[in-house]
C-alpha positions as a Python dict, from the first residue, in 0.01 Angstrom:
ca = {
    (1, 'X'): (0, 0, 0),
    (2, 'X'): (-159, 296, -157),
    (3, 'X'): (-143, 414, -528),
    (4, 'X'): (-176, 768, -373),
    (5, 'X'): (123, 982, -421),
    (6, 'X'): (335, 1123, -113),
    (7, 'X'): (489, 1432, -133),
    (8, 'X'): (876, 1450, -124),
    (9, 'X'): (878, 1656, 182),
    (10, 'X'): (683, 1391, 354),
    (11, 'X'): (874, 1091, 248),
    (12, 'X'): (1199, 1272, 301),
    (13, 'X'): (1129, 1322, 660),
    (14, 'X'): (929, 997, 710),
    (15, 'X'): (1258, 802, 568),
    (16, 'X'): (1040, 640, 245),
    (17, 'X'): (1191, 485, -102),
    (18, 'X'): (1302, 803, -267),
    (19, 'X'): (1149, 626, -609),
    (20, 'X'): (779, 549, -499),
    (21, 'X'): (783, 723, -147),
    (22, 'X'): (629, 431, 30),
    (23, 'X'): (856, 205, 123),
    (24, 'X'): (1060, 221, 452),
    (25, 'X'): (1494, 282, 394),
    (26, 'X'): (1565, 148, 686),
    (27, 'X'): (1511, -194, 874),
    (28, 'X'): (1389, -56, 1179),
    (29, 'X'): (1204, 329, 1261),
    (30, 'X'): (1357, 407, 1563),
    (31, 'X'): (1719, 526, 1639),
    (32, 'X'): (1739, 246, 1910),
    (33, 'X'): (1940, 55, 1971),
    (34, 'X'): (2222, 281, 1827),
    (35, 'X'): (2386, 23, 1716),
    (36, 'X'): (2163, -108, 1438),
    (37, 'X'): (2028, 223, 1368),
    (38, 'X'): (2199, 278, 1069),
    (39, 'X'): (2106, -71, 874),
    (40, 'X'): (1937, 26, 527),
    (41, 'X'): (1730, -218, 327),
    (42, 'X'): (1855, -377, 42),
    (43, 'X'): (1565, -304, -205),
    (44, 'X'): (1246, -149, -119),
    (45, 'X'): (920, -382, -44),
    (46, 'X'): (683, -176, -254),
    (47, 'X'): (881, -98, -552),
    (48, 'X'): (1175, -285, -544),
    (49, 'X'): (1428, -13, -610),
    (50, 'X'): (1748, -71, -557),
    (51, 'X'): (1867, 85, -180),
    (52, 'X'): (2254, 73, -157),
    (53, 'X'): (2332, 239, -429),
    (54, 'X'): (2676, 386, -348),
    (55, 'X'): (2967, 328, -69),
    (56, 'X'): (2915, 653, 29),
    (57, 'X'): (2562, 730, 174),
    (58, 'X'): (2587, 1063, 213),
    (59, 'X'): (2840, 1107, 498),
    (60, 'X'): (2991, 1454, 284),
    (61, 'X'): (2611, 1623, 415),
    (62, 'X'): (2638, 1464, 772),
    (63, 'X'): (2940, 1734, 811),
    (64, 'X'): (2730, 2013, 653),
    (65, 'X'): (2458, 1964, 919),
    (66, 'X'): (2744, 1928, 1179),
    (67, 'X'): (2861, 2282, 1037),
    (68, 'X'): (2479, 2423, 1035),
    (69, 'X'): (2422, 2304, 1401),
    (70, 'X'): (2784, 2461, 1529),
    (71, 'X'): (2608, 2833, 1345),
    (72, 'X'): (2308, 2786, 1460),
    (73, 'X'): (2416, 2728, 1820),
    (74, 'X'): (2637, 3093, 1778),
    (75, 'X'): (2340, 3230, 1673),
    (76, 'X'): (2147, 3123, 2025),
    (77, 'X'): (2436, 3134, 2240),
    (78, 'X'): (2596, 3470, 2143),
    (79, 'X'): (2299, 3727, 2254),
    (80, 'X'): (2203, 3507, 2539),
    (81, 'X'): (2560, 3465, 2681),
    (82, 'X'): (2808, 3638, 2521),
    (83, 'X'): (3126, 3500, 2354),
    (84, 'X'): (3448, 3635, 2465),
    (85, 'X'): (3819, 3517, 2483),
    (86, 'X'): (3832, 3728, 2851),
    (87, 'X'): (3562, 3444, 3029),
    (88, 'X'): (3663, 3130, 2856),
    (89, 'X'): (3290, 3181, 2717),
    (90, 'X'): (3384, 3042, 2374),
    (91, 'X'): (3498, 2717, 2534),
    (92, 'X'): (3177, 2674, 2707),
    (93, 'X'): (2972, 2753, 2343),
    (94, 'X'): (3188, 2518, 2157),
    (95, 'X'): (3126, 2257, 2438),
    (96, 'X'): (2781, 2284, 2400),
    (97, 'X'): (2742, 2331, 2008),
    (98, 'X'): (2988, 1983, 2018),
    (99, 'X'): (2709, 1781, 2290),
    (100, 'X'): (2405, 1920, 2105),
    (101, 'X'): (2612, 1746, 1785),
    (102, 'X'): (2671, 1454, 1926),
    (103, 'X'): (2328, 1375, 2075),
    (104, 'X'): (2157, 1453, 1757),
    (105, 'X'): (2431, 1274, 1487),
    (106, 'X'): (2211, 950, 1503),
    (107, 'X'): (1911, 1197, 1307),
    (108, 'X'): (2176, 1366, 1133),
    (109, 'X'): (2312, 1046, 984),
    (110, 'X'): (1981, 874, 876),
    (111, 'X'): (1889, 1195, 720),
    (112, 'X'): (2196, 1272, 514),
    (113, 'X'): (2184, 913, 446),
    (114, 'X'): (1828, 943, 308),
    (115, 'X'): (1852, 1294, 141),
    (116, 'X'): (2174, 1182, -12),
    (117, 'X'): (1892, 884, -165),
    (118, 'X'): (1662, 1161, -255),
    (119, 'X'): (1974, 1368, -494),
    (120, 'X'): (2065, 1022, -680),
    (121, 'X'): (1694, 823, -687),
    (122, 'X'): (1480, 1010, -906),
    (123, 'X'): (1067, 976, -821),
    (124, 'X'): (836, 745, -1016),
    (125, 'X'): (466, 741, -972),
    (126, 'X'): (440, 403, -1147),
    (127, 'X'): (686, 205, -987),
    (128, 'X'): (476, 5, -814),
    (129, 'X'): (241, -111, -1026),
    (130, 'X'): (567, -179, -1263),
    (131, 'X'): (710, -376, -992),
    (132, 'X'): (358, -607, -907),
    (133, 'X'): (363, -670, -1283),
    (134, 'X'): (692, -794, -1282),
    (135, 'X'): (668, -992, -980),
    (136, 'X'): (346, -1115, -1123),
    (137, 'X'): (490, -1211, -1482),
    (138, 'X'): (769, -1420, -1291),
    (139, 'X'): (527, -1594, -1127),
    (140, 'X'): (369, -1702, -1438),
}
């Protein structure tokens, strides 16, 4: 554990304690299995911030970057393909703007999750010497 500072960017993407950027959110780094992929730590190892802050983790942004993937994949598909109502061509778009969703909602959620973090955790570049001198006065 460093006392160097991470940038937000960095510790945003890397999943890290929104209040000293170090820590890791989530108990394992990988998406698999899917089924634990989601499991958030209670308090941070480095600074002991508080993790589960709210009920709601963030789910309200999941559907944002559901809505920013389905634009996107217009973007691609319409001057490659073509959408019409003629071809059935906008069936085959939403097909694959809902597949390209679905494989990539185990990012999406782990990201919302942790941006969501990043909106109501403010940063604090001493937070973890403040938590080793707290750990170290109950010790004594």
């Amino acid at each position: 554990m460093s006392s160097r500072s991470v940038s937000m960017l960095k510790g945003l993407l890397g999943s890290k304690c929104p209040r000293c950027r170090q820590g890791e959110l989530f108990t394992q780094t990988h998406i698999l299995p899917l089924k634990t992929c989601l499991r958030m730590q209670e308090h941070c190892s480095c600074c002991g911030q508080k993790i589960k802050v709210e009920q709601n983790y963030g789910q309200g942004m999941n559907f944002v970057f559901i809505f920013i993937i389905f634009i996107l994949t217009l973007c691609v598909y319409w001057p490659v393909f073509g959408i019409s109502y003629k071809d059935n061509s906008v069936f085959y778009y939403l097909g694959t703007a809902t597949i390209l969703s679905l494989i990539l909602q185990p990012w999406l959620m782990r990201f919302s999750r942790v941006l969501f973090l990043y909106l109501v955790i403010g940063y604090k570049k001493e937070a973890i010497q403040q938590h080793r001198e707290g750990i170290k006065d109950s010790i004594l």
